[in-house]
C-alpha positions as CSV (number, residue, x, y, z in Angstrom):
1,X,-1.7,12.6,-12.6
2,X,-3.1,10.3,-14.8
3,X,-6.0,7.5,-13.7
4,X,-3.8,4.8,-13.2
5,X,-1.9,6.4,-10.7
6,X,-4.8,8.1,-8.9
7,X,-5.8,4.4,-8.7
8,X,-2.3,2.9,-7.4
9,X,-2.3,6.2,-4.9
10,X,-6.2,5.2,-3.4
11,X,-5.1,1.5,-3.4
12,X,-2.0,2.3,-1.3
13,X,-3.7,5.0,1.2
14,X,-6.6,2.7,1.4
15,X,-4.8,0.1,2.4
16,X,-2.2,1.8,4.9
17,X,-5.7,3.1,6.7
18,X,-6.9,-0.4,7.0
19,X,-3.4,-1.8,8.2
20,X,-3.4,1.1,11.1
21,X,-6.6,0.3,12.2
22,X,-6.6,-4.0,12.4
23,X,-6.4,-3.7,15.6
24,X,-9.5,-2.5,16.3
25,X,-11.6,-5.3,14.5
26,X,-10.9,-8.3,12.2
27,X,-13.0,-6.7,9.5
28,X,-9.8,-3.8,9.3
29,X,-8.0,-7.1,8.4
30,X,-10.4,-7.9,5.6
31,X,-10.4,-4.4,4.3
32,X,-6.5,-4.9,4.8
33,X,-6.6,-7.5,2.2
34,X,-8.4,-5.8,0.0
35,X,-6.1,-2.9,0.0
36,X,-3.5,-5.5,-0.7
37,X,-5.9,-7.1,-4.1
38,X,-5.9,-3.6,-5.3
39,X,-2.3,-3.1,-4.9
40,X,-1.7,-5.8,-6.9
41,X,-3.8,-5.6,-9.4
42,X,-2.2,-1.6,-10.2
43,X,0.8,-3.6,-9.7
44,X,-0.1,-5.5,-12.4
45,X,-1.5,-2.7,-14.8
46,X,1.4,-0.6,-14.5
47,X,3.5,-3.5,-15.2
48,X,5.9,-3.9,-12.5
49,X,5.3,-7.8,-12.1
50,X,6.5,-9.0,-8.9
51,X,5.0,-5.8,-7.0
52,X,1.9,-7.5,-8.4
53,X,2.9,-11.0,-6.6
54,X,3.9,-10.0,-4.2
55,X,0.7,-8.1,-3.5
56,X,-1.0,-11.0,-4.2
57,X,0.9,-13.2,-1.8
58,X,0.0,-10.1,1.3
59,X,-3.8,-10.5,-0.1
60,X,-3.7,-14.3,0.8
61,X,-1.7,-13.6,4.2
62,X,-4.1,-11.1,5.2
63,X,-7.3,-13.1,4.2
64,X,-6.0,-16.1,6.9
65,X,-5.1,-13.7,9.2
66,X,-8.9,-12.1,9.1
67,X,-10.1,-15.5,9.4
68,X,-8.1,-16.9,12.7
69,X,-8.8,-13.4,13.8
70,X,-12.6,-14.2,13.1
71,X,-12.7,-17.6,14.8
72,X,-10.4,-16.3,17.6
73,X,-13.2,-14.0,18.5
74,X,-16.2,-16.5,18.5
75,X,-14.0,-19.0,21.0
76,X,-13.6,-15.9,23.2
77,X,-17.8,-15.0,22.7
78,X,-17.0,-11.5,21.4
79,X,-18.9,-11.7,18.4
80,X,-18.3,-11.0,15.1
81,X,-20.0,-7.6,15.2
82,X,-17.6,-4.8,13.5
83,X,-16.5,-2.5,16.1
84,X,-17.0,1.9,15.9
């Protein structure tokens, strides 16, 4: 396996671990979305284009999605605090 795939194979495991655990803490979600940057950016290297994009697009979904999650959190007084 060559390094560009071990690469594309750690950004996809990386990010399936963060997408299972999002529940447990917005900061999953941010690690979600930068699962979903490094997608895109083997995307990218490897050449298939609109896996790239479309990588890129999740990348901006998730980043607003860890941010209402954030301030969701501070109306409720939980914290920002990652949780174990």
């Amino acid at each position: 396996m060559d390094p560009l795939s071990l690469f594309g194979l750690f950004a996809i495991l990386f990010m399936l671990l963060c997408y299972l655990m999002e529940e447990r803490s917005p900061w999953w979600t941010l690690g979600f979305a930068f699962g979903c940057l490094l997608s895109s950016t083997y995307g990218f290297l490897q050449g298939a284009w609109p896996f790239g994009w479309v990588e890129l697009l999740w990348t901006g979904i998730a980043v607003r999605r860890w941010w209402l999650a954030l301030a969701k959190r501070r109306r409720e007084g939980r914290g920002t605090e990652p949780v174990a």
